[in-house]
N, C-alpha and C positions, 0 to 999 in steps of 0.2 A: 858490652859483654864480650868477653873471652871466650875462645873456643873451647878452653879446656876448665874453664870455671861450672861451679855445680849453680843450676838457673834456679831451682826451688827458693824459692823464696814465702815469703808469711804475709797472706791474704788479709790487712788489715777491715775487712767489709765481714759481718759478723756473717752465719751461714745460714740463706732463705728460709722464712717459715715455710710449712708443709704446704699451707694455703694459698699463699703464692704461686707456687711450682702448678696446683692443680685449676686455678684460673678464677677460683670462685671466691675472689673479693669481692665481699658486697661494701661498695662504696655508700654512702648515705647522700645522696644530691639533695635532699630537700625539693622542695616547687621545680626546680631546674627539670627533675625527668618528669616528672607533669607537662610539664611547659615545653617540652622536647614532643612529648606524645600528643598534648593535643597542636600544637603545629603540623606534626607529620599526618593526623587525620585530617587536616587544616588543607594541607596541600594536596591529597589524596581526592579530600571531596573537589578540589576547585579543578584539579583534571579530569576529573568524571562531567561534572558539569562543562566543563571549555570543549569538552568532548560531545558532549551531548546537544551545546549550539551549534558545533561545529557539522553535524548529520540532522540537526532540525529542520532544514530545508529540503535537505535528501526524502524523512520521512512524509512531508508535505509534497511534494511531488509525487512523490511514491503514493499516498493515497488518494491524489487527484487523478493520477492516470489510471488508478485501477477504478476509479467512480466510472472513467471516462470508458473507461472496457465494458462497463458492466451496462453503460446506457449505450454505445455502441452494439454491445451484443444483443439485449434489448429491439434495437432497429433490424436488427438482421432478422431477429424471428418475427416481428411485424413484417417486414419487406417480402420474407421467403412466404408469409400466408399469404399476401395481394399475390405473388406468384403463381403459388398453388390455385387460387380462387380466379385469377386471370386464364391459369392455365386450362383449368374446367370447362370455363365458357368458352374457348377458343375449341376445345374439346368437342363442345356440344353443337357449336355453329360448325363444325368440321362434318361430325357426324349425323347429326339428328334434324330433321327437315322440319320436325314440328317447333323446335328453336326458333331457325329460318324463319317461319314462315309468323310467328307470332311476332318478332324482329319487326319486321316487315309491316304487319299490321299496326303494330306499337309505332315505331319508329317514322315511317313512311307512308304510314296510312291508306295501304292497301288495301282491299277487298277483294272478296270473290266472286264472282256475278251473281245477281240478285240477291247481293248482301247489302244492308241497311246499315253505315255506319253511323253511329251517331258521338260528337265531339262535347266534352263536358270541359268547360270555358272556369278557371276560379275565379272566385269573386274576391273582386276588386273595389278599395274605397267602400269597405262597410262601415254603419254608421255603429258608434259606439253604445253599446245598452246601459 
């Protein structure tokens, strides 16, 4: 083309229908968009799932260490009662003489003077009735 030529020229390409221009060709694929969709549900479920084996260990752990908490925690309030119930007696042999002194008679087999102790022995090798 020339500088000084007229460029207009005659568009031989007939001019877009309106439905064109505004996007909304509905094409007819047949099976194809079926076949499109359930694929992409296809692929959808199997990364939910690869995902889901992928944290199944995580949640297997995760519920054994909280079993393991919960019988841990468990032992603690057993433990802290032997405590408390340790601590009493320690409490009572600290303060209380009549403790002592029954201790002592249990335990050691003390008496008082002109006291009669007498020892009850179990029986041993009984015969069966």
């Amino acid at each position: 083309m020339w500088a000084g030529e007229n460029t207009a020229r005659q568009n031989p390409l007939p001019p877009p229908c309106p439905a064109c221009l505004t996007g909304a060709v509905n094409v007819n694929l047949g099976i194809w968009s079926r076949l499109t969709k359930v694929v992409i549900g296809l692929v959808v479920l199997a990364v939910l799932l690869l995902i889901g084996m992928c944290y199944l260990p995580l949640i297997q752990e995760n519920e054994r260490m909280q079993a393991e908490i919960l019988r841990l925690n468990q032992q603690i309030l057993s433990e802290q009662e032997k405590s408390r119930q340790l601590q009493a007696q320690l409490d009572a042999l600290r303060n209380d003489s009549n403790t002592v002194e029954r201790l002592a008679r249990e335990k050691l087999g003390y008496a008082k003077p002109d006291e009669t102790v007498i020892h009850f022995e179990p029986a041993t090798n009984l015969p069966a009735r």
